[in-house]
Every structure is written in C-alpha cells, then in structure tokens.
N, C-alpha and C positions, 0 to 999 in steps of 0.2 A: 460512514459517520453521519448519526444524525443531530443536529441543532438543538439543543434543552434549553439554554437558559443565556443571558443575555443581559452584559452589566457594563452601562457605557459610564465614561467619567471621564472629565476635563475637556470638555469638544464643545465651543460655541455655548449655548444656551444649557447643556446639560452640564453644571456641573458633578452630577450625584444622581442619576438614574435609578436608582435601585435598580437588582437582580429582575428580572420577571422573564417566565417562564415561554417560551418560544412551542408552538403545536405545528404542525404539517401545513397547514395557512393560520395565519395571524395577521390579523385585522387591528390595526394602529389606530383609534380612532381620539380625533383632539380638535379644537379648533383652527384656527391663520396665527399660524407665530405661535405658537405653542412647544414648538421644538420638535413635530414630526422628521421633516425634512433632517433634522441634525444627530439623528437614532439612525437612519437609513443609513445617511453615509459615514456615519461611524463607524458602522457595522461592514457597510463596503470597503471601508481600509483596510479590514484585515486582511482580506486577500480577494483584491480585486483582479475582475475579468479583465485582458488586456484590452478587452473593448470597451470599458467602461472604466479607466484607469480613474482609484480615487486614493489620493497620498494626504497624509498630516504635513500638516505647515504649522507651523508653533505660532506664529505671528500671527497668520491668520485665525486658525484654530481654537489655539487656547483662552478659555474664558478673559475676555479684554479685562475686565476689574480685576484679576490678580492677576494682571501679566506681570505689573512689576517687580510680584513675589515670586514668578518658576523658580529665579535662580540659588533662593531661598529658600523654598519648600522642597524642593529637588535637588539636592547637590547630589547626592549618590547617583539615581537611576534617573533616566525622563519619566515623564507625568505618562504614565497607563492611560490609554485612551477607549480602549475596550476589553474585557474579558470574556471569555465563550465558555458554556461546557458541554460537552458531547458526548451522544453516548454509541459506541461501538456495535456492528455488527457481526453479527456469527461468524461471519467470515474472517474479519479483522483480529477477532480474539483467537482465531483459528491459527491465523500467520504468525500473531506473536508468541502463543504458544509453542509454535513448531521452534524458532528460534530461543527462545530464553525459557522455554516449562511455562508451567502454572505458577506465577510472578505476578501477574495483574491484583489488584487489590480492587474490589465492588464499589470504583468511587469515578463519576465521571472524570471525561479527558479533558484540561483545561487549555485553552489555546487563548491567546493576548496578543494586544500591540501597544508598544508606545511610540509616541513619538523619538523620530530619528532611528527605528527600528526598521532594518532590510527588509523583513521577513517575519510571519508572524513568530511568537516565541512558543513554550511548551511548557505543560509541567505534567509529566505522567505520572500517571498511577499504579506504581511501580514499586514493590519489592525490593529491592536490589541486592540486600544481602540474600534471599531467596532465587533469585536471577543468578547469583555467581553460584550458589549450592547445586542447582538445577545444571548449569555447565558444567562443571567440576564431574554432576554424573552422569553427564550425558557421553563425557571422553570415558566414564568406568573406570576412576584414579583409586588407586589401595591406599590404605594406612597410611603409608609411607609416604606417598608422592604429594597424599593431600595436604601432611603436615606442615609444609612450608605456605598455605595459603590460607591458612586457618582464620588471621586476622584482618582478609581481606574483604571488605563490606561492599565495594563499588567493583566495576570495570579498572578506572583507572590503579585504585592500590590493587588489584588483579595483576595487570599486565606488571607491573614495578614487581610487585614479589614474584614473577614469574622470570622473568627478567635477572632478578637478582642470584635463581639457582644455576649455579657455576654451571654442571652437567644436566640439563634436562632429559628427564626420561622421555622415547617418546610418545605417548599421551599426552606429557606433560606439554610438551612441542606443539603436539596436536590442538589444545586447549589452546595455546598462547596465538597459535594461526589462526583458529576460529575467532577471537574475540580481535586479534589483528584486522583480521576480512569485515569487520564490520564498522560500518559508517562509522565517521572518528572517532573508529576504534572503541565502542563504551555501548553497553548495552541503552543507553540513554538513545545513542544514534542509529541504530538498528530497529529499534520500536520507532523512534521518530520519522526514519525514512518506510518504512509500512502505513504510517499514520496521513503524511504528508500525501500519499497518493488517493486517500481518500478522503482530502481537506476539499468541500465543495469550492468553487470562487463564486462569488458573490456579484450580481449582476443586475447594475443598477440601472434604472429608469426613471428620468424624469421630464424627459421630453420627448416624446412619441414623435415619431417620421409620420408624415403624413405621405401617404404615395400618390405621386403625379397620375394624369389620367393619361397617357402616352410618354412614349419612350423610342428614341431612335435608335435602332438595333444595329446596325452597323458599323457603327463608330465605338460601340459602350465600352467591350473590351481592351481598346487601345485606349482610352479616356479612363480607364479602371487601369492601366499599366502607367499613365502618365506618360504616354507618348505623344497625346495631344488634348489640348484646352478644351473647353474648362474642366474640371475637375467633376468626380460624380458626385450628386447631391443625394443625403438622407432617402428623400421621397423617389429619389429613382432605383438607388437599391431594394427600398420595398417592393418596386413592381417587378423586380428580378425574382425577390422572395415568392412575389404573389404569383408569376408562372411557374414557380417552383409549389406551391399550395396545390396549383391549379392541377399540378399532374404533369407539366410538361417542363420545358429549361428554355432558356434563350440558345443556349448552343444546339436545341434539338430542334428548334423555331427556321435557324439559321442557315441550318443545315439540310430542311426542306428541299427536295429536287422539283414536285410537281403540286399545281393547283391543291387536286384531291387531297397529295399527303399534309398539306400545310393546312388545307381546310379541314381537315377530319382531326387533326390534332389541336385545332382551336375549336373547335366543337366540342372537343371533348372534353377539355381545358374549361369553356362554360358553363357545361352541362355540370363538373366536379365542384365548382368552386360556388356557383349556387345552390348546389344542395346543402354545404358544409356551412355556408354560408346563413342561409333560411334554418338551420339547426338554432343556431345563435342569435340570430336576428330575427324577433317576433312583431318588431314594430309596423310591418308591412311587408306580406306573404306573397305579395304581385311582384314582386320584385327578382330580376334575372341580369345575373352577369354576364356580359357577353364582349369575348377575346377576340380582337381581329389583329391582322397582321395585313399590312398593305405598301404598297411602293408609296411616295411621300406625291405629291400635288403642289406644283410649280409654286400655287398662289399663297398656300398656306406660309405661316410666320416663320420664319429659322427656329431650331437647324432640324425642322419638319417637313421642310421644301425638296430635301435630298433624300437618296440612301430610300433603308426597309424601316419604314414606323409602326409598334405594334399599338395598339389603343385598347384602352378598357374603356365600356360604356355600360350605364346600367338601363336597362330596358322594364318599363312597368306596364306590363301584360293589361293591368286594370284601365288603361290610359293609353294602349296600345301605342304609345312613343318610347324613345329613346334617347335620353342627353348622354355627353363627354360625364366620365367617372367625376373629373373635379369641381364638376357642377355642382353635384351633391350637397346635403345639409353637410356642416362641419361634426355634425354627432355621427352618421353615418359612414363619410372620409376616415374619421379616428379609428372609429368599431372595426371597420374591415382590415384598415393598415395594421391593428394592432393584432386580427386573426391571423395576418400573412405575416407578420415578423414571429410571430409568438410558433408558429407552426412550424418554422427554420430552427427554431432555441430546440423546439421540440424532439424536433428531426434528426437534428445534429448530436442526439443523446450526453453533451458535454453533462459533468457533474457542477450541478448550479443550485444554486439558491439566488431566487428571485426576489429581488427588491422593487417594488412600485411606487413608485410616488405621486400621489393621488391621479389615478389613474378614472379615465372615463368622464374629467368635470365635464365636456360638453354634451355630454347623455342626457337624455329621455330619464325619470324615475326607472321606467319600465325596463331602458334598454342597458340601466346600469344594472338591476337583476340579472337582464341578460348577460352579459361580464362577469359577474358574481358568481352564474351557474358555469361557466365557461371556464375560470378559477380553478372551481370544486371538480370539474368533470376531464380537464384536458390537462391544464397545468399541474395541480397538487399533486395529481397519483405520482408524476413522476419528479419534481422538484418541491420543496418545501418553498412558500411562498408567503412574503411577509409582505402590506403593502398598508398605505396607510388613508384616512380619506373624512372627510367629514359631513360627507351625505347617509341620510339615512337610509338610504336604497344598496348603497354599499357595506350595510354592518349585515351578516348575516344571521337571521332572527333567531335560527333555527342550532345555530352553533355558536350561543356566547362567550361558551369557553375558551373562545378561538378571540376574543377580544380584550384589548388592552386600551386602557384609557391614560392620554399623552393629557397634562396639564403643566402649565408655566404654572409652579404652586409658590403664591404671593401672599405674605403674611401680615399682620398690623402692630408689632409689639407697642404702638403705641399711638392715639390720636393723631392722626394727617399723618403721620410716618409708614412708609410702605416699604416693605423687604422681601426681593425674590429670592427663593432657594433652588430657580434653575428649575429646569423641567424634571420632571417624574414621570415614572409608568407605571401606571398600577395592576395589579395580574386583578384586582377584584373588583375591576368593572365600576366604581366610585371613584366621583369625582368632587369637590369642593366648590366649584364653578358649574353655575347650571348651563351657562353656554358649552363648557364642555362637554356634556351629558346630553345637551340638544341630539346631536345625530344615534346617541343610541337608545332617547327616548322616542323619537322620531320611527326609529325602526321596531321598536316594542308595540309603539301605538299602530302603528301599521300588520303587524301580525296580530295584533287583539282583535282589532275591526276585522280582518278575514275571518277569524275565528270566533269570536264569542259570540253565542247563540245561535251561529253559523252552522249550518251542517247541509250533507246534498242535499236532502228536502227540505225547504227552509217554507215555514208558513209565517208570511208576516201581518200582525194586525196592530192596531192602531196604540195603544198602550197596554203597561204592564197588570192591568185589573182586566182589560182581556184575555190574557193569558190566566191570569186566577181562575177565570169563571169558568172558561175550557179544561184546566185540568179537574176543575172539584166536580166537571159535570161529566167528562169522562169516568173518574173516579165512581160516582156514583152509579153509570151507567155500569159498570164492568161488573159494581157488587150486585149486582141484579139479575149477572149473565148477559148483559145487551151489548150495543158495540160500543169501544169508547176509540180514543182518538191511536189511529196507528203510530204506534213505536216510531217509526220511519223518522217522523216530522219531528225538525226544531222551531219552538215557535219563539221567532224572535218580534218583540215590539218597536213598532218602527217610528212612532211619534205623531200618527196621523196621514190622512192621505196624501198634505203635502209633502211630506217624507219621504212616500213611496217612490217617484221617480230618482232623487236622487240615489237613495237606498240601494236599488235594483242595478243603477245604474257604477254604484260604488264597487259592487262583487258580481256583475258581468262578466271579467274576466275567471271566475273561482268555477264555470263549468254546474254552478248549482240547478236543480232544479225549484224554481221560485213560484208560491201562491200568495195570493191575497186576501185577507177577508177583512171587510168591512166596513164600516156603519153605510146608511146612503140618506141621503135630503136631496130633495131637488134645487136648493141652493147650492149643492157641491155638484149638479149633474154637469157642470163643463168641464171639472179637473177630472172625471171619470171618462167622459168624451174623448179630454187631451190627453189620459194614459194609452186610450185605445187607438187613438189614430197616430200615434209618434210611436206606434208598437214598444212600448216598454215590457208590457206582458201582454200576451197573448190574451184574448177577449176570455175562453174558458177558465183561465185562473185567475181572473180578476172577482171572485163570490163576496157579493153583499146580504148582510142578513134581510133587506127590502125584496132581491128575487129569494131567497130562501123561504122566505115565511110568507111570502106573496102577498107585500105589502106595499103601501106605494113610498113608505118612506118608513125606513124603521135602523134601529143599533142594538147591540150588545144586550142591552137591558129588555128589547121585548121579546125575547128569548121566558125571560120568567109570567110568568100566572100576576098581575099586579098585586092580588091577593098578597103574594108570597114575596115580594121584591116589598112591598109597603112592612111585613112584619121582619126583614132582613133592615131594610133603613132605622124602625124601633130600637131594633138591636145595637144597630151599629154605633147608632148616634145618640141612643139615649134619649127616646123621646117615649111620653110617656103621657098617661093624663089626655086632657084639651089640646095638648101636640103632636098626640102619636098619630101616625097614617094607617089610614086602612084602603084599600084596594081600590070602592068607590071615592072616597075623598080625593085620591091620586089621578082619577079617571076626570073627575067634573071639577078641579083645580084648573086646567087651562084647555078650552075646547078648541083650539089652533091647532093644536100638534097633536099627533098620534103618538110620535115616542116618550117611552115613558121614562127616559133620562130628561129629557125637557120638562113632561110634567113633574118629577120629582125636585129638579129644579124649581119652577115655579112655586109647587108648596112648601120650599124652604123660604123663597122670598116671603111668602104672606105670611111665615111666624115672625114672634116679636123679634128685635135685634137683639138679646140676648141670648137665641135659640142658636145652636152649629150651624154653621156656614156648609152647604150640599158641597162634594166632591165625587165623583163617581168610583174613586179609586177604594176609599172606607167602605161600600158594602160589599164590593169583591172580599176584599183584606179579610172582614168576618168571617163570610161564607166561604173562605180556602180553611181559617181556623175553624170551623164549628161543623165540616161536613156532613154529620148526622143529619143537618137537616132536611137536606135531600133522600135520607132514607123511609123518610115518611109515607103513608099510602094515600094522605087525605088529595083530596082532585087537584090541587094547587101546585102540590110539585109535579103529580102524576103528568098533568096536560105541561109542565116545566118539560122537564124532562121527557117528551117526547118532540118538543121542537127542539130540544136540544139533541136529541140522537140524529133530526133531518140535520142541523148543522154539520154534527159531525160524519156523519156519510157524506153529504156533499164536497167536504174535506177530504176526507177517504177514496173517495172515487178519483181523483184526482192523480192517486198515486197510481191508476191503472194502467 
C-alpha cells in the first residue's frame, strides 16, 4: 500500500486540513506554530510504530474552543481525526482477487481514525454484490442451488440464506465454509485482513538521540535487561546502532578472543563508517571516524573506570589531531547520530512511513542539502517520507511538487476583528502569509542565483551593455566569416569589479569554470592586485581590455573607432546640430583620460542642462537593436571590429 492523499480534522490547531495530496517524500513546509507538528502526529495515530506510540486523547487533542461542543456535534460517532487514501499494489490486488474475483472497484483504499477508536477503521472499495456472485462461481452452483441466494447482496445476508436451506447441497456446504473461514466471517474481513498486512506504521521523530561519544560495553546488556541500574539512555543506543552502521555489533566486539582480532574489526569498523560517512557529510573532507575498544583506566569518571569501554573519536587528518566524538559541533553530533539510527530503520526493512519533525535545525545551510540528498538517496527508495521544516536549504528546489505549504489561515471579517480557521495545507505551493512562503522563496532564490546566467563556462563582465556589445560584435563578426564568441560561454553580468570577488565566491561550490573581463584604470589597480593575491581567479582569467588593446588604461567603449562610438551616441541620444559628437570633439573634450567612456562622459557634461544625461548602457541598447551598423566597410568599424575579434579570441583561448 502506497500513501495518496491525506485529510486531517479535529486535532489541536487543524481543524479542517483540507485533502492534499501525499508523493514518495513530501516536504511540509510553514512557519513556528503553524500547525506543522499537529499534521505529523495526526497522521502518526493512525497506526503507530510501538516505538513511537502516538494515541488521541480528546481533552487533550480536540480543538480547545469547541470542546464544549464534541458532545454536541458528535452524539452518533467520535470526531474523525484523520482520513487516508491509498493506492494498492500488484500484488495486493493479486491476493484479493484470488479470494473474492474481480470485485475491486478503480477507487482508492480508505483508512481513518477517530478518536476512542482501537484500531485504524476501513472503507473498501468493494463490490460486494459482485464478491458474493464471484463466490457463488467459484464453488460452480447450478440453477438450482443458486436459487436460494439470489437476494443476497453482502457476506452477512449470504451466510443467513445459506444457513437457512434445510438440506444443503454439498457446494452449497462448501460455499457457506469458504465464507465461514474467512475473517468475521464477510468478505469485508478477508480483504481487510490482506490489506492490514500491508498498512505501513507510521514512525515518528521529533527528537533525535544524540549518541554519547563512549560506551561501557560490559555491563550494556544486563542494563538493557534491567538487571542493573541505571537504565540505557537514547544516545547510548545510537552508539549500538553506530557499530551496527560501522559493520560490526557489540556482541561481535565482546566476543573478541585476541589483540589482532579486536583490532582488525575496529579498523574496519573505521575505515566503513568514514567512507559512508564523507558520502553525506561535505562540510569537511579531513575528517575520519575512528572506533576503539579498550579496558577502562582507573582515573577516568564512572562507570569508565571499570569493565571494556568502547570510544568514538573523530580524527582530522588536516590538523592531524584527534578529540572524543562528543566534543564535536552539535550540527555534526546530530548528522551522524541521525545516519546511524536512520541506517538500523533502514536495515531492519520494517514497513514504515517516516515522519520527521523538523529535522537537521542545527545544520550548516550546506549540511542541511546534505540531509536532503540523503533523503532522496537512502530513505525514499525505500519508505515514503514525510517531514516538515522551515529552512530554505530543506525545500527541495528541484522537486516542488513534492511541497505542501502548512499555514495557521487567519481571516479579518471585520476592522480589529481577527478569526482563525485552523491550519491548512495547500497541495499548490501558495500561501496568504509571506512569512510562510519565506523558506520556499528562500529556496527558489537560491536555485536562481546557481542557475541564472550560470553555466560551466561562465564569463563574467562588469554590466548588462557589456554583454550587448560582445554579442552584436560577435554577431557581426560571424556574418563576415571571422571568429565570434564560442557557444561554450555564459556571459553573466556581474555588477562591476567590486562584485567579482563575492560573485566568484558565491558559485565556488557549482564546479564552474570562471573568466573575467574587464574595464582596468589605475585607480582600480589595488582591487585587481587583491583579486590576485587572495587567488579568487587565477591570474590568466582575470582579461582586461587595458592588456588586450595595450593600453595603459582603457574599457568596453575603446573597443570602438571614436569616429563610430561618437555617431552610435547621435543616434542613441538624439543629438543633433551644435550637440552632435564627432570622433575629434570626443577626443580633445577631456585630455586626462584616454577612455573614451570618460570622455563621452565629459562631453555630456559640457552640453546645456537640457541635453540627455550620458549612461553607457543607451549606446550598447542601439547598437544590439540596429546591428547593421557593424556591416559597413567604411575604416571605423573595419579597425572596430578587428580589436573586437582580439577580444574575443583572448576570451576563446581561454576555453583551451
């Protein structure tokens, strides 16, 4: 049986859940108090794990403001506290076929609870007068024999008219034992006891063992029997699990006869549980578990002083020490205790559905991915897994449909008047409340920046009229037959060189390969200094168009013929008359600077204040719309466009 859909009512803060839709993991995601927590264990009553025993208490449970109405609104039945529906496998439809025919009807399996209810309840999707037909020919009854069961629709009017014929034939006999043999007696109980073996339990978490960094092995067994004090804690059963992770057992530790054999299985024991370990755990690669087992040392604290104590310690290769396991960050403690429990669930193949309750708060961003991928890769293939969380590092980006948004939905019918209607879940990812929406805008924005403009070649230059003038001068290049900018490259705009390092530094992890081009002044020469000595990029992909055109200081703009940049400004900006620029005017306007975005600058300052205000972005913007003008042959673009093909090979080479 697998989990579809999912419809809680009268539990704590939900009164009215709405249905939504349940996927192989599903992702809860809502704010503090939102009513996450009260979905999980709702859901866990139906039929919980006896290690996670979770039962309805009415006083407790049911919504406080109409408590004093249950006995009111409920006199027939108790208040429903969940509904399920599920959809069968092959196999399942296989058994109840074999028992009752082709009886099932194309409509999920519903299962519930209410309160004061043993056991969850059922409502199948069943035939029944089709079920008694299917019997009837499975014993091969004539005319005759059938005539007396004609009006019988259920199991129960079955056995009663069966019962009722004075002399039964035997088939007739034979029919009324079949349906006797089966679970009380009714086809209802015969599907239901098939269905019940494949009812997952429901196994809930919300407070993670943390495992001790030692354990005395000698004693654990009889303290796990209750034959002596104190009793075993949480964190010590983990480190049971965690030699069980490791490859080895305490009974196989214990039972050690010599050195070698005890040593070579706690070697081995290290060597498994750091590889499995560094699988999941990326936050630091130096890192090495390592398992000893030793006689205890007078001096140490009780009850460490006696007996065989075994110890986890983590050892960092980079730092060539070693601390006690519990020394550890508390994000690191969690991570691992929750691989070594979660690997026992795993082991033990029980039929589960995992419930989490915000799992991983004291993670790293990064090390909650890790969890996430660990999820997707170890947990889901084999139990469906529901958990809920309100970090954006735990929604994951890449499977929304896997996400449900938990809101406390509070309404205004009227000035200063506020009215909750109890939490909701919505299957479509909207929510009313932006703070609810935070962790899965949070994780949206987070795959965008990976991705947009993003790709393994990434060329990054200083703004988006950058990017204009490289592709209209490739463009141009290409109709001519010359070289223009390789496919490869994404050119993303990165806001300026002060940009660069964080930039670079933001998609480090993403594996790209990163270049740089541009502008250079000798008043920027210390941020180009401090990109190369704090290695953010490597010295060869750091290209300014200053070494490119071999100048001592030059940008984007002396790429163009002045000539040709002075009649793309005319254009752009509408200058005309006594204001239009020409190539000389643009040259002897400010003899300070060589680049001729400066002097373009400058000869906007000296027209009247009615004249357009210079931006460098408006003559890119023309010239990506007017590309023809690069087709011309007169010497303006000609000499343009040949320091524009050195750029763009100096870019090119780069992919070599």
């Amino acid at each position: 049986m697998k989990l579809a859909k999912v419809h809680v009512t009268n539990f704590r803060s939900v009164e009215d859940s709405g249905e939504f839709d349940v996927a192989q993991m599903l992702c809860l995601v809502g704010k503090n108090e939102a009513g996450k927590t009260a979905i999980l264990q709702a859901l866990a009553g139906l039929n919980p794990h006896p290690s996670t025993p979770v039962f309805y208490d009415l006083e407790r449970d049911y919504p406080r403001r109409w408590l004093t109405e249950y006995s009111k609104w409920h006199q027939e039945e108790p208040a429903t506290v969940v509904v399920t529906k599920w959809e069968l496998s092959q196999e399942e439809k296989a058994s109840i076929t074999e028992k009752i025919g082709d009886a099932l009807i194309d409509q999920p399996v519903t299962v519930y609870r209410r309160y004061e209810d043993a056991e969850p309840q059922w409502h199948l999707p069943i035939d029944y007068k089709k079920a008694i037909q299917n019997l009837i020919a499975l014993e091969g009854l004539n005319e005759e024999e059938r005539l007396p069961l004609l009006d019988a629709d259920n199991s129960p009017e079955l056995v009663t008219a069966l019962e009722a014929i004075p002399e039964r034939t035997q088939k007739q006999q034979s029919l009324l034992d079949r349906v006797n043999a089966f679970p009380v007696k009714s086809v209802r109980g015969v599907v239901t006891d098939i269905l019940k073996k494949g009812l997952p339990y429901f196994l809930y978490s919300s407070h993670y063992d943390r495992m001790v960094g030692q354990l005395r092995l000698d004693t654990y067994n009889s303290r796990k029997q209750g034959e002596q004090p104190p009793p075993i804690e949480g964190g010590e059963r983990v480190f049971v699990d965690f030699l069980e992770y490791a490859g080895t057992s305490l009974e196989e530790v214990l039972t050690a006869t010599t050195y070698e054999g005890l040593n070579a299985r706690c070697e081995a024991a290290s060597s498994r549980i750091t590889f499995q370990l560094l699988e999941y755990w990326t936050q630091n690669p130096f890192l090495e578990i390592e398992v000893r087992v030793t006689k205890a040392e007078a001096n140490d604290p009780p009850p460490f002083n006696q007996g065989v104590i075994a110890r986890a310690r983590v050892k960092n290769n980079l730092h060539r020490m070693s601390m006690p396991f519990s020394e550890r960050s508390a994000g690191f403690i969690w991570f691992f205790s929750f691989l070594a429990t979660f690997a026992q669930v795993r082991k033990k193949g029980d039929n589960l559905i995992l419930l989490l309750d915000e799992p991983g708060l004291t993670l790293h961003g990064k090390a909650q991915t890790d969890l996430l991928r660990y999820f997707t890769d170890k947990l889901a293939p084999e139990h469906q897994v529901i958990f809920t969380t309100h970090s954006p590092f735990m929604v994951p980006p890449d499977n929304l449909n896997s996400v449900r948004i938990v809101e406390d939905r509070i309404l205004q019918p009227k000035p200063g008047q506020w009215v909750s209607e109890g939490t909701k879940v919505r299957n479509d990812a909207m929510a009313t409340d932006r703070d609810t929406l935070f962790p899965l805008q949070g994780a949206l924005g987070y795959q965008i920046t990976q991705n947009l403009f993003v790709g393994k070649h990434t060329l990054l230059v200083e703004g988006p009229g950058d990017l204009l003038y490289l592709q209209a001068w490739s463009s141009a290049l290409l109709r001519r037959g010359r070289t223009g900018i390789d496919r490869r490259w994404t050119i993303c705009p990165a806001g300026g060189i002060d940009k660069i390092q964080p930039f670079v530094a933001l998609f480090s992890g993403q594996k790209l390969d990163t270049a740089v081009l541009s502008d250079y002044s000798n008043a920027e020469r210390k941020k180009f200094e401090s990109l190369r000595q704090n290695r953010v990029m490597e010295g060869q992909r750091l290209l300014t168009f200053a070494t490119i055109l071999e100048r001592e200081e030059a940008s984007i703009e002396d790429v163009f013929d002045p000539r040709l940049y002075a009649g793309m400004l005319n254009q752009a900006f509408n200058l005309n008359g006594a204001h239009a620029a020409t190539g000389q005017r643009l040259i002897d306007v400010d003899q300070k600077t060589t680049r001729l975005a400066k002097k373009a600058s400058a000869y906007f300052r000296a027209l009247p204040s009615a004249a357009p205000k210079f931006d460098p972005f408006t003559p890119a913007d023309w010239l990506f719309q007017h590309p023809s003008l690069l087709d011309r042959d007169e010497p303006a673009v000609v000499e343009t466009l040949e320091r524009a093909e050195r750029v763009i090979l100096a870019i090119n080479n780069l992919l070599e």
